[in-house]
N, C-alpha and C positions, 0 to 999 in steps of 0.2 A: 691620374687614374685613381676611380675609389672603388673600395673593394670592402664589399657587407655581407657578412654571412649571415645567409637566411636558413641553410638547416643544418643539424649537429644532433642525429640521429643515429644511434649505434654506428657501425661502421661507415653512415654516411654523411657528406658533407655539401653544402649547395654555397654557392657566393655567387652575389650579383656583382658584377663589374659593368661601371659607368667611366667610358674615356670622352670627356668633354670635348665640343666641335673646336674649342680653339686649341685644343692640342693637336687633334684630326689635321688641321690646318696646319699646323706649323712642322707635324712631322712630315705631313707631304711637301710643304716647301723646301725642308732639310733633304729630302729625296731626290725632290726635280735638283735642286741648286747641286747635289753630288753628279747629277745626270748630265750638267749642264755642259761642263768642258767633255765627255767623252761620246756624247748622239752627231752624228751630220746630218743635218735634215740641210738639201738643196735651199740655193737662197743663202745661207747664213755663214758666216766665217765660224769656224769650232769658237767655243765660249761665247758666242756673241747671239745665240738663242733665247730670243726674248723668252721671261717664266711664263707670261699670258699663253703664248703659245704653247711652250713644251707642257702648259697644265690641258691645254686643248686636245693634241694629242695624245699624253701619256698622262692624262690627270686619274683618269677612270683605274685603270690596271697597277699603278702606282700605289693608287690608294687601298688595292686591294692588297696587294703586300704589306703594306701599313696597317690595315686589320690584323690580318693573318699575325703578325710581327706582334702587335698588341695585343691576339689570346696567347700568342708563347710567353709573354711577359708577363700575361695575368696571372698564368699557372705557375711559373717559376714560381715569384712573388708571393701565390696562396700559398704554394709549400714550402717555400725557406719558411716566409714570415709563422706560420703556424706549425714546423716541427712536422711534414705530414712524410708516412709513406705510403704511395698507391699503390694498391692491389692491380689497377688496370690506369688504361689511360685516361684522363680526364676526358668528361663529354660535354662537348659545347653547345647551348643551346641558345642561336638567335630569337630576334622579336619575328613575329609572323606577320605581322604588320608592313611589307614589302615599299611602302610610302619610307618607313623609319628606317629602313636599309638603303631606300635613295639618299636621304638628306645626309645620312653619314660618308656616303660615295662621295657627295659632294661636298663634305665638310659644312654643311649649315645645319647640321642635328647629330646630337650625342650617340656615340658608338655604345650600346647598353645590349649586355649578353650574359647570359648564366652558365659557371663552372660546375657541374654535376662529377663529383666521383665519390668512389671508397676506398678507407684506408685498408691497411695490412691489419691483423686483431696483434693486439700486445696481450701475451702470456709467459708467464715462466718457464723456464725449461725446466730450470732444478737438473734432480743428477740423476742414473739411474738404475743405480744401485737396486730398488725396489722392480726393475726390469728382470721377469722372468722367461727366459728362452728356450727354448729345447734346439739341439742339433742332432740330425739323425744320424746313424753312423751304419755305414753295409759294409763286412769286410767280402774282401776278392778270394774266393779259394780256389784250390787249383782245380775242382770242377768247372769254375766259371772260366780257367784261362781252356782247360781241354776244351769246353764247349763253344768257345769260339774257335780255337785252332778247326773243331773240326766243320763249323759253317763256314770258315775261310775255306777249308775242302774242297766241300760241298759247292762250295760257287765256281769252283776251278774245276769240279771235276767235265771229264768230258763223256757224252755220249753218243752210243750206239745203236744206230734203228734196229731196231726186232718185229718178229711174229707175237702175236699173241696178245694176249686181253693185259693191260697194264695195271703194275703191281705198285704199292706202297716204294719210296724211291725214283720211280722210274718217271722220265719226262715225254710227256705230251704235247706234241703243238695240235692248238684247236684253234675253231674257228668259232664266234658267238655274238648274239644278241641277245640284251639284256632289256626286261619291258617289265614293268610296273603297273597294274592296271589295266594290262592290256596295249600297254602304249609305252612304245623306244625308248626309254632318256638318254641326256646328252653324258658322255663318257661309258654307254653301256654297250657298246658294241667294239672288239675286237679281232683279227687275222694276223695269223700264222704267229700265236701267243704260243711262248713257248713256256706250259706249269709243271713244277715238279709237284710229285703226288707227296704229302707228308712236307713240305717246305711250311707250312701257314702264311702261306705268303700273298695268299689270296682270302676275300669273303669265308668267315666260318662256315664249314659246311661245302662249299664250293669244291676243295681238292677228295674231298671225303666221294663225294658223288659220283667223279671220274673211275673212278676204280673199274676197271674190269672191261674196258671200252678197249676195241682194237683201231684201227687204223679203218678209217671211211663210215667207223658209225657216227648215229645222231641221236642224242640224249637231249632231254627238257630237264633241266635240275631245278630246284627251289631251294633258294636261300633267304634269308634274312637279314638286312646291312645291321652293324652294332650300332647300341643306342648316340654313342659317344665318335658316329664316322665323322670321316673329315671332310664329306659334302654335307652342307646341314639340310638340301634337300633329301637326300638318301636315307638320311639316320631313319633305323627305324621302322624302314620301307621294308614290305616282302617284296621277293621279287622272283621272276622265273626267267633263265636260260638256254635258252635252246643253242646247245652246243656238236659242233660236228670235230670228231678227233679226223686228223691229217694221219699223223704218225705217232706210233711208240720207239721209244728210245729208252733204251738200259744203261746205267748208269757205268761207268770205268771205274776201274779201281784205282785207288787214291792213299801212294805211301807217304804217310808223314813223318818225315825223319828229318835230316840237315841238309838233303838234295833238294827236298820240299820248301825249303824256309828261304833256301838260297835263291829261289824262282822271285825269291821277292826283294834280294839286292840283301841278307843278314846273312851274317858268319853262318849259322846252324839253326837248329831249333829251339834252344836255351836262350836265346838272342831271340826267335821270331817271339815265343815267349814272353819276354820279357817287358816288349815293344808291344806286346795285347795288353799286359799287367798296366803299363803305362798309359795306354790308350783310355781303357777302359776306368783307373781310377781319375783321369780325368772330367770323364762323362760324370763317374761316381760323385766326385768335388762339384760338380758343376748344380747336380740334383740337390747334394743337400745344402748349398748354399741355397738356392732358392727358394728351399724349405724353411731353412736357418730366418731368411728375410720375411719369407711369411709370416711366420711366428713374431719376429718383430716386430712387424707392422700392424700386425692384430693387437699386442699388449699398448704400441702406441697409442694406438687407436682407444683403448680403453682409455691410456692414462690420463689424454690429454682432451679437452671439453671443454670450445672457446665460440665465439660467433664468426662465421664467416663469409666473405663478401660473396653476398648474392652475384654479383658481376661474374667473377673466379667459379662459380658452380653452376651456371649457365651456360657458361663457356664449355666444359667439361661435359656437363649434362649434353649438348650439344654436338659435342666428340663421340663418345658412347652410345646414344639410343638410333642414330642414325643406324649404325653397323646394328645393333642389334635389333632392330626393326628390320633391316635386310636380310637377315638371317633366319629370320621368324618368315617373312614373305618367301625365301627363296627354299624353305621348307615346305612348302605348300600343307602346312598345320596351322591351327586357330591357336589364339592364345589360349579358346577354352579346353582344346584339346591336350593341351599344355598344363591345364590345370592351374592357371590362373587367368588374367584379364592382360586389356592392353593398359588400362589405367593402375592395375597393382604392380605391373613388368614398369610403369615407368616410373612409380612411386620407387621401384627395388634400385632401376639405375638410378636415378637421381641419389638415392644414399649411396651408392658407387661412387657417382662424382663428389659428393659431401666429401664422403673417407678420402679420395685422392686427392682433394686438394686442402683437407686437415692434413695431411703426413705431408704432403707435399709442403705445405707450410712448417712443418715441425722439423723438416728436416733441412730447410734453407735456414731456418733460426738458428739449430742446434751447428751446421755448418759453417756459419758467421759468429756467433759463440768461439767457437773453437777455431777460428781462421783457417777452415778447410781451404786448401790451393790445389787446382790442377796445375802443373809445371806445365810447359811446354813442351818438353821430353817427352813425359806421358801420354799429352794431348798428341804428340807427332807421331808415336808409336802407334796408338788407336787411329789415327789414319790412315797411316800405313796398313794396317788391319783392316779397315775399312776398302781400301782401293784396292787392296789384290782380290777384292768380291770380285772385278769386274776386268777380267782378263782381257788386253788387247786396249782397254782402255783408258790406264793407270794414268797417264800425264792428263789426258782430257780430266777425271772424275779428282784427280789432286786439286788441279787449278779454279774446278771448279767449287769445292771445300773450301779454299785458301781463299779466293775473292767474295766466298756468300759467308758473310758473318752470321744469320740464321741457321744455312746448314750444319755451321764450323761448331753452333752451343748444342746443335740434335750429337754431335759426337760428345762435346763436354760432358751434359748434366750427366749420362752416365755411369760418366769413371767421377765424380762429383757426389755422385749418391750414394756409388760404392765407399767410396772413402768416408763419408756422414756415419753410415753403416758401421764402419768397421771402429769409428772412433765410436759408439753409442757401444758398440758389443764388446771392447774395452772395459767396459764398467757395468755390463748385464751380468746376469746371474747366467749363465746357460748351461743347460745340462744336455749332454747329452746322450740321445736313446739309440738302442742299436735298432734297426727296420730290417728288412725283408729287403729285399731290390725290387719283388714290386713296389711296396709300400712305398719305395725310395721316389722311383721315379711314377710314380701315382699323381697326375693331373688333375689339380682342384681347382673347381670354380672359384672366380674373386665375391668374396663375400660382398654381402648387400647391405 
């Protein structure tokens, strides 16, 4: 086998690989001859299949494993022999010349193919000390524990139909259709909804409009979905309702003491308490690590400035602009209306995909660097978390985790990244700043 490299171009590499017809030949004889004692073909006592034959029958498909067999040995061979690591899997490109793929079938002409891939970039990590971070910090006060105690209430409180035009509190079941343009869309129609007035629990402006409606009226309200809703055809939209109230309901009175906390399996109130405090700075921990990582990944992002494999940002780019080309479509908005183009929105994700697969590369380095390990323990843990997602199904969605080794690394890289994370912020500078709880949990775009 001879093997010539023909390109050595920033991160990429090309070699021609030439496997001579008498090698063609003699690994397909070494093939049939292992085929020899284990084929029965009628007619012949086992071992006693002449080669002439068994190349007649199985010359063709034999030989095509014998290909296949000699590009996995090209590619080994390129990268032991040359030190290589790839970013993607090598791609093999035959002659197009379909005569020069017979002759090699049949062993009377040289098997001649080119290896195409790109390496991983070599860069330094260095330390990162010069890493500055911010973590945000919201403390819990005891307004935040009453004000949930008393929307835990509020959801348990029970009510009462009444007479009369309905008040701030008070619950409505309606009936409604929601149009846009003149025209239905899909999730805009609802029966026997039941909204409290003052909940925000609906479209801004939506509970505001109820007010005052008794039992068998029909009101047309106009709302406005928010910029940021979570249909991205909605965002945005005005819209008008025509709503028919059913009934008014008065709310019950609601004592929260230690009878109250008890209804939910805790000693007392002190205890339901406590269990909000706990809850809630979990959420808390949860917001500003995300924050925390933000910020990390933005100063990597400055620190670090390497070339990177076009293959690896293709791929990504490829992940990304699909979904957000859907979302743009399923908005029924222009890009112009949007305030940019479809050629600047894809210029923005493609630097999307750039940045994620710079960190993403900075952080497999920095993680080998430091021989980051997932244990087994850990990893067993996260599936366990994983499979009680899916109730009723735990032994099916285990077994099936445990036999797809692709599934089993979608669990890995996570708790893998977290841990890269935690050893980089080790050695960052991080400061941190006290927020607001919106501020906290405040959803930002991924930078472009």
């Amino acid at each position: 086998m001879q093997v010539t490299e023909t390109l050595s171009q920033g991160l990429k590499r090309s070699y021609r690989v030439v496997l001579p017809a008498g090698d063609l030949a003699s690994r397909l004889d070494s093939q049939l001859a292992d085929m020899k004692d284990k084929v029965r073909i009628n007619g012949f006592r086992p071992g006693k299949v002449p080669m002439a034959h068994l190349k007649r029958m199985y010359g063709r498909s034999v030989m095509g494993e014998v290909m296949q067999n000699a590009v996995n040995e090209a590619n080994r061979k390129i990268v032991e022999d040359n030190g290589l690591r790839l970013a993607l899997e090598p791609k093999i490109d035959f002659p197009e010349d379909k005569d020069e793929i017979e002759k090699a079938l049949e062993a009377k002409g040289d098997l001649a193919f080119t290896v195409n891939l790109e390496t991983l970039p070599k860069f330094e990590i260095g330390s990162f000390g010069d890493v500055e971070v911010t973590r945000p910090t919201t403390p819990i006060t005891d307004q935040d524990i009453d004000d949930a105690v008393q929307r835990l209430a509020d959801r348990n409180r029970t009510f009462t139909a009444k007479d009369g035009a309905a008040e701030k509190g008070d619950q409505l079941k309606v009936d409604f259709v929601g149009k846009i343009n003149g025209e239905e869309f899909d999730g805009g129609a609802g029966t026997d909804i039941d909204v409290i007035i003052g909940s925000d629990s609906f479209i801004p402006g939506f509970e505001e409009q109820l007010l005052g409606m008794k039992a068998g009226e029909q009101r047309t309200i106009h709302v406005t979905f928010p910029s940021n809703y979570a249909a991205p055809n909605l965002a945005g939209q005005n819209a008008e309702f025509a709503v028919t109230a059913k009934e008014v309901a008065a709310p019950g009175a609601v004592t929260i003491d230690d009878e109250f906390a008890k209804g939910f399996g805790l000693e007392g109130l002190e205890k339901l308490k406590e269990a909000i405090r706990s809850n809630l700075q979990n959420d808390y921990d949860r917001a500003a690590r995300d924050k925390v990582k933000r910020s990390l990944f933005d100063a990597l992002d400055k620190k670090y400035s390497f070339e990177l494999p076009e293959g690896l940002v293709e791929q990504e780019f490829n992940s990304v602009w699909p979904k957000a080309l859907g979302e743009q479509q399923a908005s029924g908005r222009s890009f112009e209306q949007d305030g940019t183009s479809e050629e600047a929105a894809k210029a923005d994700y493609r630097r999307i995909a750039e940045r994620r697969v710079r960190l993403g590369l900075v952080l497999a380095e920095v993680g080998e660097h430091a021989k980051v390990q997932v244990t087994d323990d850990e990893l067993t843990k996260a599936l366990v978390e994983r499979v009680r997602q899916y109730p009723g199904q735990e032994q099916a969605v285990w077994d099936y985790f445990r036999k797809n080794q692709e599934a089993l690394a979608q669990v890995r890289a996570p708790l893998y990244e977290e841990k890269v994370v935690d050893h980089i912020l080790a050695e960052a500078k991080v400061k941190e700043v006290t927020v607001s709880k919106d501020e906290l949990f405040k959803v930002e775009e991924e930078k472009a």
